[in-house]
DOKOL-604310 format. One line per 10 residues: number of its first residue (from 1); their letters; for each residue x, y, z of C-alpha. Coordinates in steps of 0.2 Angstrom, whole numbers, plus 5000, padded with zeros to 4 digits. Example, Ala and Ser with C-alpha at 12.3 -4.5 7.8 and 13.67 -1.06 7.14 Angstrom:
DOKOL-604310
1) as) 5062 4978 5039  5068 4995 5036
end
This chain:
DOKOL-604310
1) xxxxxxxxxx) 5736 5613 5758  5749 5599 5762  5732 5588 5769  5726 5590 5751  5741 5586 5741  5743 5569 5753  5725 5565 5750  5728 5567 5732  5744 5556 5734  5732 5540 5743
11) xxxxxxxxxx) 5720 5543 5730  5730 5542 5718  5740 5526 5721  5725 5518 5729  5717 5518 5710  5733 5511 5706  5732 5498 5713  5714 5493 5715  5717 5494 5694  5733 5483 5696
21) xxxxxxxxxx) 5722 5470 5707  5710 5469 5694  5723 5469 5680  5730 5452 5691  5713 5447 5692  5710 5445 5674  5725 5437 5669  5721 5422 5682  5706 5421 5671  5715 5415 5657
31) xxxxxxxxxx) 5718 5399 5662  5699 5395 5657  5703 5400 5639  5706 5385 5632  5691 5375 5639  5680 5388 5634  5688 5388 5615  5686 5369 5616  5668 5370 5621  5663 5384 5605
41) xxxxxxxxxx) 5673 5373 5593  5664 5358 5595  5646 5366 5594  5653 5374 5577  5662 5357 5572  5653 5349 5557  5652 5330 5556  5663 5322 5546  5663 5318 5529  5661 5300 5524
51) xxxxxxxxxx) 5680 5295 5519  5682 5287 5499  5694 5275 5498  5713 5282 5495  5718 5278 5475  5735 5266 5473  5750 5279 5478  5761 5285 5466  5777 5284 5467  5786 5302 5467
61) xxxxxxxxxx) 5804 5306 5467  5806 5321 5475  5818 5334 5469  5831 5339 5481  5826 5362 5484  5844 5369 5479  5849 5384 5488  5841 5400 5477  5859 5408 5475  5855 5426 5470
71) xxxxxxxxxx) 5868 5440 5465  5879 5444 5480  5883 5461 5474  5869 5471 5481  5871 5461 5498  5892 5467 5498  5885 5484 5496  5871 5484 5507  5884 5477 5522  5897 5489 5517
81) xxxxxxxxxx) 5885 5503 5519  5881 5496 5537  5898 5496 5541  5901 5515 5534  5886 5518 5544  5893 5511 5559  5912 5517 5559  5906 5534 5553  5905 5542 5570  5924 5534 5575
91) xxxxxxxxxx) 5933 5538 5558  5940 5520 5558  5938 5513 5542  5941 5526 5526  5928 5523 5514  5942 5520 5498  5952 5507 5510  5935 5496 5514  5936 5483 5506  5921 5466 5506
101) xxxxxxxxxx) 5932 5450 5502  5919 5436 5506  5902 5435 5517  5899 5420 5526  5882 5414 5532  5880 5412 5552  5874 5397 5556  5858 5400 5566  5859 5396 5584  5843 5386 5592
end
């Protein structure tokens, strides 16, 4: 009885790890991606089109993109909600004294 459970035992972690060796195996493989990608995208590359000559520029002013400003009223509720939501289970904030005076946008770290 306890010479099958062992032998259950090493047959079962030698399939791991003959699947994990194969697994490593595989992914050293990938290296060779690229150069095989490279090789298929020149046999499927089309020869380039003879170019015209390019037309006088134009000179364009481009429009500085202003910031789309949208209604802050349904963000103040949505952010108020979270905060209910998240002091809900400590009964720290009362929902009649919660009170949104301004949002400020994080500046995004890189």
């Amino acid at each position: 009885m306890i010479l099958r459970a062992l032998l259950n035992t090493v047959m079962g972690m030698g399939t791991v790890f003959v699947v994990l060796i194969f697994i490593s195996f595989i992914i050293s493989l990938f290296k060779y991606i690229p150069a095989i990608q490279e090789k298929f995208s020149k046999k499927n590359a089309q020869p380039a089109p003879v170019k015209k000559p390019a037309p006088a520029p134009v000179k364009v002013v481009a429009k500085e993109e202003e910031e789309e400003l949208v209604d802050d009223a349904e963000l103040v509720a949505v952010i108020t909600a979270a905060i209910m939501a998240s002091c809900q289970t400590t009964n720290a904030v009362s929902a009649d004294k919660l009170v949104v005076k301004s949002i400020r946008r994080a500046r995004k770290r890189v």
